[in-house]
VMD Tcl script that draws the C-alpha trace (Angstrom):
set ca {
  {159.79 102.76 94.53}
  {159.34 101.16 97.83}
  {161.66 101.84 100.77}
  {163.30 99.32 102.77}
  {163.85 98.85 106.07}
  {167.27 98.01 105.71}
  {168.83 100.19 103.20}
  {170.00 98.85 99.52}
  {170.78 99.70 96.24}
  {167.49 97.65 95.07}
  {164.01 98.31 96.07}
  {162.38 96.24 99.00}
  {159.71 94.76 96.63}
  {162.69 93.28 94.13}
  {164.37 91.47 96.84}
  {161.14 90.28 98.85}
  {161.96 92.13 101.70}
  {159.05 94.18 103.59}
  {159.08 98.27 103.49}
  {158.52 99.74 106.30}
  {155.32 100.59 105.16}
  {154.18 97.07 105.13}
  {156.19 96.62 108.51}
  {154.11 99.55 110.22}
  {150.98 97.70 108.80}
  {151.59 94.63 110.24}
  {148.69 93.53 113.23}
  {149.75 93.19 117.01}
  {151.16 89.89 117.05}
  {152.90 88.36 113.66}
  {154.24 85.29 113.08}
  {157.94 83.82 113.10}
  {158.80 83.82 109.44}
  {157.16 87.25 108.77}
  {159.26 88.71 111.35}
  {161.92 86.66 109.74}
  {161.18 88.65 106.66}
  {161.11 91.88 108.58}
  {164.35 91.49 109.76}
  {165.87 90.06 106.37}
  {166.75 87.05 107.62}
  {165.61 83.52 106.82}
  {162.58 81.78 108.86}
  {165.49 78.94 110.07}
  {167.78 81.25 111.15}
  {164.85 83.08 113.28}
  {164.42 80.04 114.61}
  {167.91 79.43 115.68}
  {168.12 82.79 117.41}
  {164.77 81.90 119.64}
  {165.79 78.60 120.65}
  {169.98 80.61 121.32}
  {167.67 83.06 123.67}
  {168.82 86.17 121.02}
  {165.73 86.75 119.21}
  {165.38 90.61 118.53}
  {161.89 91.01 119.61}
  {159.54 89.88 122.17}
  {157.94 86.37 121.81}
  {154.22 85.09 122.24}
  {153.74 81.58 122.88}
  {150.64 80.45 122.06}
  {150.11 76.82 122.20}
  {152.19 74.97 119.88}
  {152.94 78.00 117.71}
  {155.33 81.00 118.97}
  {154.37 84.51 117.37}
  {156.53 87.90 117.99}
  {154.57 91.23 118.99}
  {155.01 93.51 116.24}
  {155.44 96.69 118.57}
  {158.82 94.88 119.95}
  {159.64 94.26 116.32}
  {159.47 97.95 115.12}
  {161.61 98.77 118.31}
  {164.08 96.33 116.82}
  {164.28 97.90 113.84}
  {164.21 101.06 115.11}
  {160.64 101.63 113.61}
  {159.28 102.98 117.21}
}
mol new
graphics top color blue
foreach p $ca { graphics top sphere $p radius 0.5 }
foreach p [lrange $ca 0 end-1] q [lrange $ca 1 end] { graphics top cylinder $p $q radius 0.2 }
display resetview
């Protein structure tokens, strides 16, 4: 059984969520919709929260693409 990050009665890999194995294996910078994932919410609704200013982690623009530095994202989710 895989842990979640997020605790619930089902296990992480039955609801497509990440463990926080796979979270703490993630490389330095990820992109949106994996963080997304990481945080259990939908890629859109990441969205949303970067363009409101309230995205949970720390944000890397590079060019036309945006990714999120993974060490912010584990001290969102109280991973570090």
């Amino acid at each position: 059984m895989t842990t979640s990050v997020i605790g619930s009665a089902a296990p992480a890999s039955e609801r497509g969520d990440m463990s926080v194995e796979e979270v703490l294996a993630l490389p330095l910078a990820i992109s949106v919709a994996t963080a997304a994932r990481a945080f259990k919410i939908g890629p859109d609704k990441a969205y949303r929260l970067i363009e409101e200013g309230r995205f949970p982690a720390k944000l890397i623009p590079l060019g036309d693409t945006t990714k999120v530095a993974t060490a912010s994202a584990w001290e969102a989710l109280g991973l570090h």
